[in-house]
LUMVEX-369803 format. One record per residue: residue in one letter; x, y, z of N, C-alpha, C in turn. Coordinates in steps of 0.05 Angstrom, whole numbers, plus 32768, in hexadecimal, padded with zeros to 4 digits. Example, Ala and Ser with C-alpha at 12.3 -4.5 7.8 and 13.67 -1.06 7.14 Angstrom:
! LUMVEX-369803
A81087F8E809C80F67FA6809C81087FBE809C S81017FD3808E81117FEB808F81028001809D 
! end
This chain:
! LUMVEX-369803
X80117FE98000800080008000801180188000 X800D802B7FF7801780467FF98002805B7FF4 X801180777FFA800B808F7FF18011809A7FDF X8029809B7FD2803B80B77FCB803880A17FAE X805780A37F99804E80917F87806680917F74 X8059808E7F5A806F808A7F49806F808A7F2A X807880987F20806C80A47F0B808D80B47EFE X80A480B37F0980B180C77F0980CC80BC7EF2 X80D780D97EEE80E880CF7ECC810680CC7EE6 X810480B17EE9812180A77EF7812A80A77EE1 X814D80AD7EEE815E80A57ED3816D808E7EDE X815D807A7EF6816080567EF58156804D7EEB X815980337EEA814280227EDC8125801E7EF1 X811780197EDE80FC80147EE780F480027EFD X81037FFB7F0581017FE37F1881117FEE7F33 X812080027F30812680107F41811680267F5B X812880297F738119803D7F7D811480547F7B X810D805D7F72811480807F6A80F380927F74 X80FC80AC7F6980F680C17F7480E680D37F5D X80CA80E27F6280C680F07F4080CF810B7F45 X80D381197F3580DD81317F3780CD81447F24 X80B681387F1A8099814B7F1A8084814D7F2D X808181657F2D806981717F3D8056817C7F2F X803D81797F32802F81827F1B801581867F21 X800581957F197FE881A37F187FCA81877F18 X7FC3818A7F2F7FAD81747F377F9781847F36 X7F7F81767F337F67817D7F2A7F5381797F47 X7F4381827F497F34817B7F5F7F27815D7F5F X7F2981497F497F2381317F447F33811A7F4F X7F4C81287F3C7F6181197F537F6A811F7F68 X7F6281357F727F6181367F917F5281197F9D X7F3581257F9A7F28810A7FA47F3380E97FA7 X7F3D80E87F937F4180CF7F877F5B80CC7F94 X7F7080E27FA27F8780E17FAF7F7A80DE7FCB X7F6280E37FD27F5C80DD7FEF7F5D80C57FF7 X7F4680BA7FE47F3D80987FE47F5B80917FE7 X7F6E809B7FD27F8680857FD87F9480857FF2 X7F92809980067F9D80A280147F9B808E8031 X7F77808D802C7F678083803D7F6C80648041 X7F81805980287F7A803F802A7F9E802A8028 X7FB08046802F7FCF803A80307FD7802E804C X7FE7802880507FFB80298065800680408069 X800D80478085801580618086802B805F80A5 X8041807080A58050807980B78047808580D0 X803A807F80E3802D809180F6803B809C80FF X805A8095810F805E80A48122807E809E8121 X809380AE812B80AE80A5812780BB80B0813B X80CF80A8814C80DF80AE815B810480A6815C X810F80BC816C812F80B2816C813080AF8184 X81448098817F814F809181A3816480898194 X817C808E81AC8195807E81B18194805D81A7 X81A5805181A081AC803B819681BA802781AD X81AA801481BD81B5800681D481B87FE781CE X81D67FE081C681D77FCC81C281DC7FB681D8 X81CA7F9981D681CB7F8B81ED81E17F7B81E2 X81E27F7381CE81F27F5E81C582077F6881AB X821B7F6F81B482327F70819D82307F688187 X82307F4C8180822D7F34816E821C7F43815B X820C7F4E816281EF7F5C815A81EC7F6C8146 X82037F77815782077F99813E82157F91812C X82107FA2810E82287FA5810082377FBD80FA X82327FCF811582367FE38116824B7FE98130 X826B7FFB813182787FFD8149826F801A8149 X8260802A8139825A804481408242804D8158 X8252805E816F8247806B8182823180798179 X8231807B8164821480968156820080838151 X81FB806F814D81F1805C814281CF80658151 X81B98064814481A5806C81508190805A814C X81758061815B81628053814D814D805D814A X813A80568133811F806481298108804B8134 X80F08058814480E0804D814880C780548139 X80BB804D812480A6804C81128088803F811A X806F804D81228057804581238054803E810E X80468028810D803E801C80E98020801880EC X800F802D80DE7FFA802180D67FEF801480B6 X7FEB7FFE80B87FEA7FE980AF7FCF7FEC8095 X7FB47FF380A17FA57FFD80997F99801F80A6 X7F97802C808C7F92804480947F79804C809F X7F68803980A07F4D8037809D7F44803180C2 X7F5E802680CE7F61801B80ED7F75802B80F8 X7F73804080FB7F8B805581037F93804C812A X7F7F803F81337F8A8035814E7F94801C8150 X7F96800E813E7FAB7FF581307FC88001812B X7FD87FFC813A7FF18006813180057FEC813C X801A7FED812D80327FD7812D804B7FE38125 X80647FDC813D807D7FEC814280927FDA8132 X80997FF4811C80B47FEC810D80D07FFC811D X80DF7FEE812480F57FFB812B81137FF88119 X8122800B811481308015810281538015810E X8161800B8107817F80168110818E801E80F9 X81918037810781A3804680F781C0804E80F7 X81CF805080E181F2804380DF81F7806280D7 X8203807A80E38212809080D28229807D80C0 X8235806F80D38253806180C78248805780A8 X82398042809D823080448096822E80578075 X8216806E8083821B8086806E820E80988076 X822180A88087821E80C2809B820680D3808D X820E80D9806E81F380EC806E81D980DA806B X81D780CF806381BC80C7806181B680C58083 X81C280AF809381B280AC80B281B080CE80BF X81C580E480B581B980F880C781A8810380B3 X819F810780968189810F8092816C80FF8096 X817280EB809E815680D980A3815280DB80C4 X816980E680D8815D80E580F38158810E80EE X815A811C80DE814E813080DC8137813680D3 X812D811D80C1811C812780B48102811580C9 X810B80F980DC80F480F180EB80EF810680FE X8109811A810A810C8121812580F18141811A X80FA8144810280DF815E810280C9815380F1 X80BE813280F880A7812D80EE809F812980D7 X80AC813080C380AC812A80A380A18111809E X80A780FC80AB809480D980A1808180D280B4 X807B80ED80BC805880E780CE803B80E280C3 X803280D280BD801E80CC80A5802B80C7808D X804180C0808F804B80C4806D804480A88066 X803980A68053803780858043804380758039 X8045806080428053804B802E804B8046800F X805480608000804780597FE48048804A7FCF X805F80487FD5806F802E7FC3806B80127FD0 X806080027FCC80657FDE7FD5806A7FCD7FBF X807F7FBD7FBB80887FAD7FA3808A7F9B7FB7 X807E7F7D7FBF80877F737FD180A17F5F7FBD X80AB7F4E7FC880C37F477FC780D27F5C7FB4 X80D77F7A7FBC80E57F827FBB80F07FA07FC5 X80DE7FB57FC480DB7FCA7FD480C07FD57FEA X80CE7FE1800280B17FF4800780B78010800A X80B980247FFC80B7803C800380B080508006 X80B28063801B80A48081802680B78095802F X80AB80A9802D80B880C5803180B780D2801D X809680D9801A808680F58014807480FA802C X8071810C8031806B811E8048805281258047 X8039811D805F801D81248060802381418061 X8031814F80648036816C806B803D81768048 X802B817C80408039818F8026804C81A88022 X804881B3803D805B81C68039807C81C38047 X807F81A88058808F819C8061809B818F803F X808E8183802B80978178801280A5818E8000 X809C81A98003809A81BC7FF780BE81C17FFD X80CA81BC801380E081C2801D80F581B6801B X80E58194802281018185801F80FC81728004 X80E981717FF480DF81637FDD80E4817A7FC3 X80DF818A7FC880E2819A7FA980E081B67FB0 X80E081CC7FA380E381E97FA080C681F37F93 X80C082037FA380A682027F9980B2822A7F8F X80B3821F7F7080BD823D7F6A80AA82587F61 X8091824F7F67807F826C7F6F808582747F89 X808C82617F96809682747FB380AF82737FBB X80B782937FBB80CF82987FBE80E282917FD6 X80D0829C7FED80DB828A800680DF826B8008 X80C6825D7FF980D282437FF480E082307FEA X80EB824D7FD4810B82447FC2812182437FD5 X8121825E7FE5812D82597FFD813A824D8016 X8124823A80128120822680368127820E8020 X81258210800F812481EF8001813F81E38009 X813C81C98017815681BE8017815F81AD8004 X817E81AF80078186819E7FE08188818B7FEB X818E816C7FD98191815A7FD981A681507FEA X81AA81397FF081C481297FF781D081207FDE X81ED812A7FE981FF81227FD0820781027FD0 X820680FC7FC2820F80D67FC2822C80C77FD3 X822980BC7FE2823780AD7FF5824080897FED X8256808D7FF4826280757FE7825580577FF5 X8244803F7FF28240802E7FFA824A801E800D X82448016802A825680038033824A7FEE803F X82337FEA803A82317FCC803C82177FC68027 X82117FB9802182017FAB800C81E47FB0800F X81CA7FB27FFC81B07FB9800181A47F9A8008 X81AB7F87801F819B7F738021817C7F758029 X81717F6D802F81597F61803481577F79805B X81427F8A805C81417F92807C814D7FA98078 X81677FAB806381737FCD806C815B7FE7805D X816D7FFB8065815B80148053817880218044 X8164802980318171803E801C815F805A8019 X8172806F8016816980888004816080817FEB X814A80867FDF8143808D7FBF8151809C7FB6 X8154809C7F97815A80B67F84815A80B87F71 X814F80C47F5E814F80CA7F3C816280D07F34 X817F80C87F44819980CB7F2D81AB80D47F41 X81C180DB7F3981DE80E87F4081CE81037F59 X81D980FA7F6D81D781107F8281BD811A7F8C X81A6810B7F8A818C810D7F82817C81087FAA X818680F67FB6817680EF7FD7817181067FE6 X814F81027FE7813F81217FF7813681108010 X812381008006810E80FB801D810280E6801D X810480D7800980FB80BB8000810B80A6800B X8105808C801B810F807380198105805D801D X81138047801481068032800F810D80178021 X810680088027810C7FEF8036810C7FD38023 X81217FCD802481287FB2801A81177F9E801E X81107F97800E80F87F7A801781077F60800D X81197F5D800181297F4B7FFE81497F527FFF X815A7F417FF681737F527FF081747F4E7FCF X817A7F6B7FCE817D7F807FAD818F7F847FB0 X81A77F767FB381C57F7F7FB481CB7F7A7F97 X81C17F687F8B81CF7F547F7181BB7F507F64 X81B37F347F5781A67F307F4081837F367F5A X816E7F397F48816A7F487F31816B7F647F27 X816F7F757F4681657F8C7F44817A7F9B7F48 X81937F9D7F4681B37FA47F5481AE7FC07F58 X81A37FC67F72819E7FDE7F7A81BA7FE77F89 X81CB7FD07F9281E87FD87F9981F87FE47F7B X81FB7FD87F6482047FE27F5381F87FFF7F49 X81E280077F4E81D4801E7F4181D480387F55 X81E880337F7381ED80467F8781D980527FA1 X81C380367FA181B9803E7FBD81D0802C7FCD X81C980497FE381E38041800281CE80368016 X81CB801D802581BE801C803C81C9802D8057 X81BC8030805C81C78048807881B780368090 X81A18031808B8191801C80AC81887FFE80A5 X81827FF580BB81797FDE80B8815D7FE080CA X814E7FCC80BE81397FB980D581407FAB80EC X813B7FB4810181457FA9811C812D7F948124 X81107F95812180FE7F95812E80E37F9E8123 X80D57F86811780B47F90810980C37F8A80EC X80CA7F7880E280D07F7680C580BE7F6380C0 X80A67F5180CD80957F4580CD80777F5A80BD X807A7F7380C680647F8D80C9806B7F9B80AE X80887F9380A280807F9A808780807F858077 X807D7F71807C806E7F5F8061804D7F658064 X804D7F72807780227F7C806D80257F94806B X80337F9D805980317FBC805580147FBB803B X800F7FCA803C7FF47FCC80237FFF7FD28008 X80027FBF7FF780197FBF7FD580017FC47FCD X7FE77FCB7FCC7FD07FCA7FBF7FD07FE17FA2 X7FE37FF47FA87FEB80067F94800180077F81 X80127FEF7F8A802D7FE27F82803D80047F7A X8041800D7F61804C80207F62803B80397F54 X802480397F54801780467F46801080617F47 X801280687F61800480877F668022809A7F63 X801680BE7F62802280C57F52803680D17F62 X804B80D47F69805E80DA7F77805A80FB7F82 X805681077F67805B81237F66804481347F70 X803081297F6C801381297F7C800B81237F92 X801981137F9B801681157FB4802C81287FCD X804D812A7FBF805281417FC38043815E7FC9 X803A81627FAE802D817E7FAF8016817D7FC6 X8002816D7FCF7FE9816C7FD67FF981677FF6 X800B815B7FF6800A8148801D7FF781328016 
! end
């Protein structure tokens, strides 16, 4: 299930995770018709950072002190908003420093609060980070160049970081439509895409976290939209 969507001129292949980089003029039709979908995804309820407390050494594959963790409300169906199920997240700077501190910046001011899982490919991706907040998208998703102040506040991209360990099955990656491209989008491994078929290691996603806990909670994510809704539309709208 998702929200947000996919529609966008990656310069990966199609089978890739990527990002659209149109935004574009919706009608009050597809408004509606963006509600219904809204009404009926999986969605991010709630996110928190805490410190990273390891009980068992063996455990980590991490010797970094920064090492953090993201705690994720998962609602499952949007339709049961007091149904919720806890994904928990560890996060590696070592790793790839920018992505884990732009993703504990972007949970720590709320950005994947309602945000949808819009993308579901099961045996192979799930990803989110478009923002129920439109004018939160407006900032860290694109430039909204009728407004001047919001050319302003727009934050640029992450520049690309060299890989250091492989996209197996449980980690996360940044999205991106190309060379220097990671805003706000990522995706979770549902298998490992290191190698054949989908060599998301060869095409320059970096994992930065893993699944600690609730990797059971995303095999029922809602794929009911597989990749269909429109990325850039739901940007503009929240």
């Amino acid at each position: 299930g998702t929200r947000a969507a996919l529609a966008s001129r990656s310069l990966l292949r199609s089978s890739s995770p990527d990002t659209s980089e149109d935004i574009v003029t919706v009608t009050d039709a597809t408004t509606s018709r963006r509600s219904v979908l809204n009404r009926s995804l999986s969605l991010l309820a709630i996110g928190s950072c805490l410190p990273s407390y390891k009980v068992n050494a063996e455990d980590s594959l991490s010797t970094d002190e920064d090492t953090y963790t993201v705690l994720f409300s998962i609602q499952l169906d949007s339709t049961k908003p007091e149904e919720l199920s806890e994904l928990e997240i560890e996060c590696h700077p070592d790793w790839a420093p920018g992505a884990a501190a732009r993703f504990k910046e972007l949970v720590e001011l709320g950005f994947y609060k309602d945000s949808p899982f819009f993308r579901v490919l099961p045996g192979f991706i799930a990803q989110f980070g478009i923002s129920a907040d439109k004018e939160k998208n407006k900032t860290w998703m694109y430039c909204d160049t009728s407004d001047k102040e919001a050319v302003k506040l727009c934050k640029q991209p992450l520049p690309d970081e060299p890989r250091k360990v492989p996209n197996k099955k449980g980690t996360l990656s940044f999205a991106s439509s190309g060379k220097n491209s990671r805003r706000t989008q990522v995706f979770i491994n549902l298998t490992d895409n290191s190698g054949l078929p989908n060599f998301l290691d060869g095409q320059g996603f970096v994992p930065f976290a893993r699944i600690v806990r609730g990797e059971d909670i995303v095999k029922k994510l809602n794929d009911e939209y597989k990749g269909s809704v429109n990325q850039g539309k739901a940007a503009y709208y929240g």
